[in-house]
C-alpha positions in Angstrom: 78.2 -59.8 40.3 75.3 -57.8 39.2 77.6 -54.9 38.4 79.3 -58.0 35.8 76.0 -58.6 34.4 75.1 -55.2 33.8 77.9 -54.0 32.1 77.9 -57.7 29.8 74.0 -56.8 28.9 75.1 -53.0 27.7 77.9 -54.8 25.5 75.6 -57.0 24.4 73.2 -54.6 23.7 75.8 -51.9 21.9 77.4 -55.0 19.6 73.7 -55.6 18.2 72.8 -52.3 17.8 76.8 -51.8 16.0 75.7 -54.4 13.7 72.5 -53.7 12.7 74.4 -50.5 12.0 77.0 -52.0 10.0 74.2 -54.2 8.0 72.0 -51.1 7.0 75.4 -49.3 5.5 76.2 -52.6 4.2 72.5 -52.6 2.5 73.1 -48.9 1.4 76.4 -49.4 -0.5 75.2 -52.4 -2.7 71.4 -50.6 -3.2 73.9 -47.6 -4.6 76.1 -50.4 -6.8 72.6 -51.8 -8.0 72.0 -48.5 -9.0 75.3 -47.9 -11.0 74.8 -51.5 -12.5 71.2 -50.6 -13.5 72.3 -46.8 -15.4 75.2 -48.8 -17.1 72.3 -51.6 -18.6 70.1 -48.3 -19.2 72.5 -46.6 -20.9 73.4 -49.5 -23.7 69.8 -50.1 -24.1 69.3 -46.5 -24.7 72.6 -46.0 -27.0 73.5 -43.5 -24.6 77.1 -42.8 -25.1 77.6 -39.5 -22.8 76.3 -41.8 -19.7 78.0 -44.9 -20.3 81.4 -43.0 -20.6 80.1 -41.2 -17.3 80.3 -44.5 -15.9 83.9 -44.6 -15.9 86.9 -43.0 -14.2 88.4 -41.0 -16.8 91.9 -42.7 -15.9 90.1 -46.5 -16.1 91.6 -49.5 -18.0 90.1 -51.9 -19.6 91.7 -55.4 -19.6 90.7 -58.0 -22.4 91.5 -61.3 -20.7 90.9 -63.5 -24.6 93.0 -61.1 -26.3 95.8 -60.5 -23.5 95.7 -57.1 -24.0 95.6 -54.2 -21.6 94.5 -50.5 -22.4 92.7 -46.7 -21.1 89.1 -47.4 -21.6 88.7 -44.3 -23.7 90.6 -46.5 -26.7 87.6 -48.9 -26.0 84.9 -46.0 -26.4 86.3 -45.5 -30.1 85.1 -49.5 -31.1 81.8 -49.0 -28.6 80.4 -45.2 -29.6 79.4 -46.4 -33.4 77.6 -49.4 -31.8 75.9 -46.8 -29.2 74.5 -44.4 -31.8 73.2 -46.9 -33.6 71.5 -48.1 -30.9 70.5 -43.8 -30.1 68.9 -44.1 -33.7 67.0 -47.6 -33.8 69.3 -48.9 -36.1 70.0 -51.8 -33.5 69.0 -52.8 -30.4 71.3 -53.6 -27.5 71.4 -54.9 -23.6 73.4 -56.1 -21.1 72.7 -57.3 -17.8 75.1 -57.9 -14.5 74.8 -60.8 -12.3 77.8 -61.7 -8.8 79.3 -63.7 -7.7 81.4 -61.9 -5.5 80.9 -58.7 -4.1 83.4 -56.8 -1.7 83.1 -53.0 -1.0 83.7 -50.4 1.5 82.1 -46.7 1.5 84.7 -45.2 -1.3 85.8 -48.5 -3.1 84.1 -52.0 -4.7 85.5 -54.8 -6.4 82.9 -57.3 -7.9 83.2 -60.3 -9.6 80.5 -61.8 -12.3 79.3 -62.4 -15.8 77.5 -59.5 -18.1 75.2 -61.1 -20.9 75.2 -58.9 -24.2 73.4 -59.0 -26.8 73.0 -56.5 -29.6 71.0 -57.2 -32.8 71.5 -54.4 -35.7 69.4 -53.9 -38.6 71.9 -55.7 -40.9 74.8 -57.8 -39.5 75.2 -60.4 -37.4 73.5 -60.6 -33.6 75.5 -61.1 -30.7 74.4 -62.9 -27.6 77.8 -63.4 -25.1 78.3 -64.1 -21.7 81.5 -62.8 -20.2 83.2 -63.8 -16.9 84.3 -60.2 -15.8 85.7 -58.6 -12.7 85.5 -54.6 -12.2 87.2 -52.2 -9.5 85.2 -48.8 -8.8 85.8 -45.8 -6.5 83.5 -43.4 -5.5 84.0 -40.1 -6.4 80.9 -38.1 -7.0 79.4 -41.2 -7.5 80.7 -44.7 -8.3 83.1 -44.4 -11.1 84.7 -47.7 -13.0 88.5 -47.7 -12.9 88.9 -51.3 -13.7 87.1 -53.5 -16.5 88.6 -56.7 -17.0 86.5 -59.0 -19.4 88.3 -62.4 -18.4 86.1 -64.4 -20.8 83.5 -66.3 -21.9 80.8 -67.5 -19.9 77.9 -70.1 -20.1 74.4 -69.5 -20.2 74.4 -71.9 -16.8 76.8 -69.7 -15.2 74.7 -66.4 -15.8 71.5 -68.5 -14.5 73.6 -69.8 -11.0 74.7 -66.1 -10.5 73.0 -64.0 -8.2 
């Protein structure tokens, strides 16, 4: 019997130890999708156009849910570089910001579901202030990389506040 007991403690003691494991990589992978999330905010406040296109696998699509349309990303960097230079030159100011409301990743792949507020306000024009109900799929290869964009639509200002 005490032979029972002592190999049911080291079980024990190996399935915590596994799963504080599992928790810290866990904490690890998201820290690093923070991080992705915070360079792709940086780099529209900035007008950084070289690092926002960094952002993305250079085979992604980008879905536009309102507009039924489905397309490679880099047709989407024609309508979003003018914006970005502007923004590079003070001629407008931009930002976006991520919140989840699902999150699901491994070591090498992430799928994340959530709303990204915009808002750009240029010099002359009209301002924009969105919310959009999006889902993204990344792989990680040198880095996280975006393969998948799809903005589903629009959002409310209460959804972005109940997302984490």
């Amino acid at each position: 019997m005490k032979r029972v007991m002592y190999i049911f403690s080291i079980l024990v003691v190996t399935a915590f130890l596994a799963n504080i494991c599992i928790a810290s990589d866990d904490e690890d992978i998201k820290a690093e999708l923070d991080v992705f999330w915070g360079k792709m905010s940086q780099s529209v406040k900035e007008g950084d156009f070289v690092n926002l296109k960094a952002a993305y696998h250079i085979d992604a699509v980008l879905v536009n849910g309102p507009k039924e349309v489905s397309y490679p990303v880099s047709k989407a960097f024609d309508g979003w570089e003018q914006g970005l230079k502007d923004t590079e030159m003070g001629k407008m100011t931009a930002s976006v910001g991520f919140r989840f409301t699902q999150r699901l990743y491994d070591d090498d792949t992430a799928h994340e579901t959530g709303i990204f507020h915009y808002t750009a306000n240029p010099e002359q024009g009209q301002p924009t202030d969105v919310y959009i109900h999006f889902e993204a799929l990344l792989i990680k290869r040198e880095g996280w990389k975006l393969i998948m964009e799809y903005q589903k639509g629009a959002a409310t200002e209460g959804e972005w506040t109940a997302a984490e």
